[in-house]
N, C-alpha and C positions, 0 to 999 in steps of 0.2 A: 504494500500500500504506500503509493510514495504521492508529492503533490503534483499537480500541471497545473501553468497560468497561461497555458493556450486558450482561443476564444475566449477572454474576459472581457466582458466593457468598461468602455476606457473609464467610467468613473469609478472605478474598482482601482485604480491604478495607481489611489496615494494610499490604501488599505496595505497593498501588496509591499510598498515601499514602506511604510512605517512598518509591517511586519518583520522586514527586513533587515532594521535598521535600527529601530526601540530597544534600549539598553532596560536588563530588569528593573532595576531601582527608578527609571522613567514612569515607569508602569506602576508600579508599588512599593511601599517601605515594608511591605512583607512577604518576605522570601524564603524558601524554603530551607529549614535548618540543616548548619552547616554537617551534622552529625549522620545526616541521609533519613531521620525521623520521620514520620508523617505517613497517609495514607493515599496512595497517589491513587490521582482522577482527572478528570479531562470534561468539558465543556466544551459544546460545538457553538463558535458564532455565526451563525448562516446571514448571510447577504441574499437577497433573494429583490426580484424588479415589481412591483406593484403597480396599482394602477397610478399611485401617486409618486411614481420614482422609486429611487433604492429604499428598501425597508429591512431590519430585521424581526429574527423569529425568537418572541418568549413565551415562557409560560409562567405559571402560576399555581404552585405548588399548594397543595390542599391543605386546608386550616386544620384540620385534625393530626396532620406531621408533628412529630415529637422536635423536630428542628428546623428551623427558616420557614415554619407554617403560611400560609398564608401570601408568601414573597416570591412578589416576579424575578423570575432566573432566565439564565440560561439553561437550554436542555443539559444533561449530563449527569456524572456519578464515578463512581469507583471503578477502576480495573480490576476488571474479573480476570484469573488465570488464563482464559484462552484468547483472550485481546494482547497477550505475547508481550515482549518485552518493553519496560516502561519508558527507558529510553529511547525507543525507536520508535516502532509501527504500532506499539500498545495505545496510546493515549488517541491516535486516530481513531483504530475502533471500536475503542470505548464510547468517546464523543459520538459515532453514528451509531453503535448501539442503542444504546441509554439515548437519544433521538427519536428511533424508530418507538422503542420501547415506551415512549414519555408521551411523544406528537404523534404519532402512529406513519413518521413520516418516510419515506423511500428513499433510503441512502444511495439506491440507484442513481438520482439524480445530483449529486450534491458533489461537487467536485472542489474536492481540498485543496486551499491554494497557501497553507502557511500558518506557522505555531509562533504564541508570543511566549514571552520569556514565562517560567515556572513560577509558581504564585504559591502565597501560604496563608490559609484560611487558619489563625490560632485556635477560632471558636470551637473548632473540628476538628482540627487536625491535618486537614486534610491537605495536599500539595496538588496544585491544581494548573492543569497545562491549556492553555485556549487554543483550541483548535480553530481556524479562519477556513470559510465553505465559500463558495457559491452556487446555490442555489439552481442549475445550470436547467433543470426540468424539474417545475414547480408539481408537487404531488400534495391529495388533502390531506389536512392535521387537523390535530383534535386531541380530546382528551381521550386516555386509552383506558388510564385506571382513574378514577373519581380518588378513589383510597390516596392515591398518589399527586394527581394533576387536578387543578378546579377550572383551569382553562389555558386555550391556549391558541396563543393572536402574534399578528405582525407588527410594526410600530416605523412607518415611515422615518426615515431619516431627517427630514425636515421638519418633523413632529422634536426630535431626540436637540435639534441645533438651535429650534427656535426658543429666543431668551426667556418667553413668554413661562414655558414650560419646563426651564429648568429651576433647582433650589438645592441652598440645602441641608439637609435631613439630619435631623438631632437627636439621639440616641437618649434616651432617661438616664443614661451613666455620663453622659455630657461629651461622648463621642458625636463627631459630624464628619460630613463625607460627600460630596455629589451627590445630588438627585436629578431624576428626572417625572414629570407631572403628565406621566401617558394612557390612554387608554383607560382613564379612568380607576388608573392604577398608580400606586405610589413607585419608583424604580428607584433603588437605593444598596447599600452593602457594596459587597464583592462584585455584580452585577455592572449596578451603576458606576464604580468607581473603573472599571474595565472600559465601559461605554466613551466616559468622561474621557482618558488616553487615548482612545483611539480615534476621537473625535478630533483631538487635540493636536496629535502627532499625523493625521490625515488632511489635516489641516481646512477640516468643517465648521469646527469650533467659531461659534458666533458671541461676542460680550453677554454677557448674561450679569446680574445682580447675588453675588457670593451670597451680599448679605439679608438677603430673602430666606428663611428660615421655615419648616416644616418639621411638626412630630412626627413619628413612623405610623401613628395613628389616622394620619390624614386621608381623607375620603373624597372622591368628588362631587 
């Protein structure tokens, strides 16, 4: 399983270039421990064309989860033993597993074009690699398991840039981080703050107001 950035459109073109190019600590001040800790996992971010231009693919994990209940993600999860080794070709078919298995979506279509630097979720534990798709033949999504998924939508990118709808999000511990105000949904965490750099290092990134502030409670 390896990438092609053949046939991509051209406005994919600063994606591929910041993925190329974004040093970790760019991305995040949390990185995966030096000691090899952690439970490695993988995250697909699909790029996918809509009717209103480039969009990506999230969901929205089901309020009765013991962990990130209720919070727009990216598809993804754990490396399972036969998604192969974690440095290599693992973390790819995890991200289109844990996809298919989340959106019900067809990794037939989705053509991987580039991994950002390894990421470390403390709350979890987890070490977590983004996997970058394009969306190459759109297939339907949805929710597969309710238990699992409460929904699951695309989110225009001009939705993600416009200042209108960005904030940001204050944790009850007095942590804050990116937000974004989409779909009627709050976008924040690990998530958002991914969204945030790549917007940034793609150079989409539109002035927005820091000091606009949201609880995680917020609702439309």
């Amino acid at each position: 399983m390896t990438f092609s950035r053949e046939g991509l459109p051209d406005w994919l073109e600063p994606v591929v270039r910041a993925a190329d190019t974004i040093q970790p600590l760019q991305l995040s001040s949390f990185l995966p421990p030096e000691n090899g800790s952690g439970r490695q996992s993988a995250v697909l971010i699909l790029f996918g064309e809509g009717e209103r231009g480039p969009e990506l693919l999230l969901m929205e994990r089901a309020g009765s989860l013991r962990s990130h209940a209720g919070q727009p993600s990216f598809p993804g999860g754990a490396l399972d033993p036969e998604d192969g080794d974690p440095q290599r070709e693992g973390p790819l078919r995890a991200a289109l597993r844990e996809a298919e298995e989340e959106t019900g979506l067809d990794p037939s279509g989705v053509q991987l074009i580039g991994v950002l630097p390894r990421l470390y979720i403390p709350v979890s534990g987890f070490v977590v690699t983004p996997v970058l798709g394009w969306w190459r033949k759109p297939s339907p999504v949805g929710v597969v398991d309710p238990n699992e998924t409460a929904r699951v939508f695309t989110v225009p990118v001009a939705d993600l840039t416009d200042p209108a709808n960005r904030a940001t999000a204050v944790h009850p511990r007095g942590h804050s981080g990116p937000a974004f105000l989409v779909e009627s949904a709050l976008v924040w965490g690990f998530t958002a703050g991914v969204i945030d750099r790549l917007l940034h290092y793609a150079g989409w990134e539109r002035p927005w107001d820091h000091g606009k502030q949201v609880p995680l409670d917020w609702h439309a």
